[in-house]
C-alpha positions, 0 to 999 in steps of 0.5 A: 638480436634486432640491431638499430641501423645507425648511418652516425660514427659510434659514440666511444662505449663506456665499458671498462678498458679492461673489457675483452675486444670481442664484446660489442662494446668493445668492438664499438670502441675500437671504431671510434680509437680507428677514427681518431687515428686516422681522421674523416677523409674528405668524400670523393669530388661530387658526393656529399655527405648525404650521398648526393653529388654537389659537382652534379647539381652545379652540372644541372644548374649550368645545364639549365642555361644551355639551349633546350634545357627548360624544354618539356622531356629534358631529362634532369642531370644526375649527380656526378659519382653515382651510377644510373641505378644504384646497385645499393638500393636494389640489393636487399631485403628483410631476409638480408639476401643482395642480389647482385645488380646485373646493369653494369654500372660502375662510377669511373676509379671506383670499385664495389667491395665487401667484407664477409665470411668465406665458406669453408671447403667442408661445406660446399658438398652439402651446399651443392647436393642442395643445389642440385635440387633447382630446376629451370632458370636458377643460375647456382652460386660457384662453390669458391664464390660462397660468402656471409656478406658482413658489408657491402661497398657499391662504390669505393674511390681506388685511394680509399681501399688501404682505409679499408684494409686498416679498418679490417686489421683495427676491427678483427685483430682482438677477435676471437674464432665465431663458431657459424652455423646454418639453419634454413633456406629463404627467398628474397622476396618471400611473396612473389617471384623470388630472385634469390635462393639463400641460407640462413646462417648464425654466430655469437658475436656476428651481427655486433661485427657486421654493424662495427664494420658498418659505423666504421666506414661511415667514420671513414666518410664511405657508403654502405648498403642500407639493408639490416644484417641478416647473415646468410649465405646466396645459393642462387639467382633467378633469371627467369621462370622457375619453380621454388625448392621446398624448405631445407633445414641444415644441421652443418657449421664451421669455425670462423677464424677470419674475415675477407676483403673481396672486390666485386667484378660483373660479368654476364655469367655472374659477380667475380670475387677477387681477395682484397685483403684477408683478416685473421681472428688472433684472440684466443678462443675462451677456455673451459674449465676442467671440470675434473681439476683437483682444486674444482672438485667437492668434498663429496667428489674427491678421491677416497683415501685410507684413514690414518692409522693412529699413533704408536705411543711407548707404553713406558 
């Protein structure tokens, strides 16, 4: 399903009321019944709406009347709130993979953060027999760090991590269990040097998630990267020279039955995921019809029984 990317807060969709929350008009509803109910929060100081810190064009401008400011070389001043480079804007594809950025930066008080999908334990021992197919410099993903990224936060305020929390609850409450399955490895980038060794993954209901997820942070006046979804899960990361693994197909899959919260810390062995908050799916899973109920059954495929025996009159 191709998704239009949209950097607006959703229109409220015109479905009926009625409408179960797990459809995508009804997910797209919730945002905006999230948003007046908790009203847009100002930005942080020096980040506007476009993402650019006003606080650091100010700096620039009082720069400029400094001594040397107008001299051939002078770097010019960045904005306040942003790192030197934007792990946002080095962390997609097409394929939808994000390699983690490995400079180090991080705005002061701010936090990278994510909502995803964990990778259950049944599935790691298929996972990891892949991954022991890598040679040379393939740094492999750890089995408890295993995610379906839905959105990623490169730089959230410390203050703003509860509006996230109450986004999660609003948005998955009222969803039902996703039933996700794999499909087949892919690099990012496809031509090349590859940096990353992904799963592909799919499920009913998920891109509508993960773009209600998206509008809804946007509604609360944060940053999301600016990839289009494409699910899938990271196996891992190159840091050098190293040959490509043939293509794999899995037949694996599991039930969603919630999504996480997970804060992103850089280390130099790799990203650490720490749990933030956790969401559960509490909707019902729809219901199948019996199909041997006796009110389904047709004339032609109810039970036999005997005729009646006919009436005993009195000859009389």
């Amino acid at each position: 399903m191709k998704i239009k990317k949209t950097n607006r807060p959703p229109r409220p969709a015109s479905t009926p009321a009625s409408a179960p929350a797990s459809e995508p008009g009804a997910l797209r509803r919730t945002v905006a019944e999230a948003q007046a109910a908790a009203p847009r929060r100002d930005r942080p100081a020096g980040q506007s709406a476009a993402g650019q810190g006003s606080a650091g064009q100010g700096a620039g401008n009082k720069t400029a009347g400094n001594k040397g400011a107008g001299s051939r070389g002078a770097k010019p001043a960045r904005p306040a709130g942003r790192p030197d480079a934007r792990p946002a804007r080095d962390t997609g594809g097409r394929d939808g993979s994000r390699p983690a950025p490995d400079d180090g930066h991080q705005p002061a008080g701010t936090q990278r953060l994510f909502f995803a999908l964990k990778v259950p334990a049944n599935l790691v021992g298929p996972l990891r027999e892949a991954q022991r197919k890598l040679r040379g410099n393939w740094r492999r993903v750890d089995a408890d760090q295993l995610h379906v990224t839905l959105a990623y936060l490169p730089a959230v305020p410390v203050d703003r991590v509860d509006d996230l929390k109450r986004l999660g609850v609003t948005l998955m409450q009222d969803l039902a269990p996703m039933q996700v399955s794999l499909r087949g490895t892919g690099y990012y980038p496809n031509e090349g040097s590859p940096r990353v060794w992904f799963v592909k993954v799919e499920a009913e209901g998920l891109p509508e998630l993960a773009q209600a997820l998206r509008d809804g942070i946007h509604a609360l006046g944060l940053e999301t990267d600016e990839q289009p979804f494409k699910g899938h899960i990271t196996l891992a990361r190159k840091k050098g020279p190293a040959p490509r693994v043939p293509p794999l197909t899995f037949t694996h899959g599991w039930q969603a039955g919630g999504a996480v919260l997970y804060r992103s810390i850089l280390r130099k062995t790799g990203p650490i995921h720490e749990t933030a908050s956790s969401f559960r799916f509490r909707a019902p899973l729809p219901t199948t019809p019996d199909p041997l109920a006796p009110d389904l059954l047709t004339p032609d495929s109810a039970p036999d029984t005997p005729p009646a025996e006919p009436a005993v009159t009195d000859p009389q």
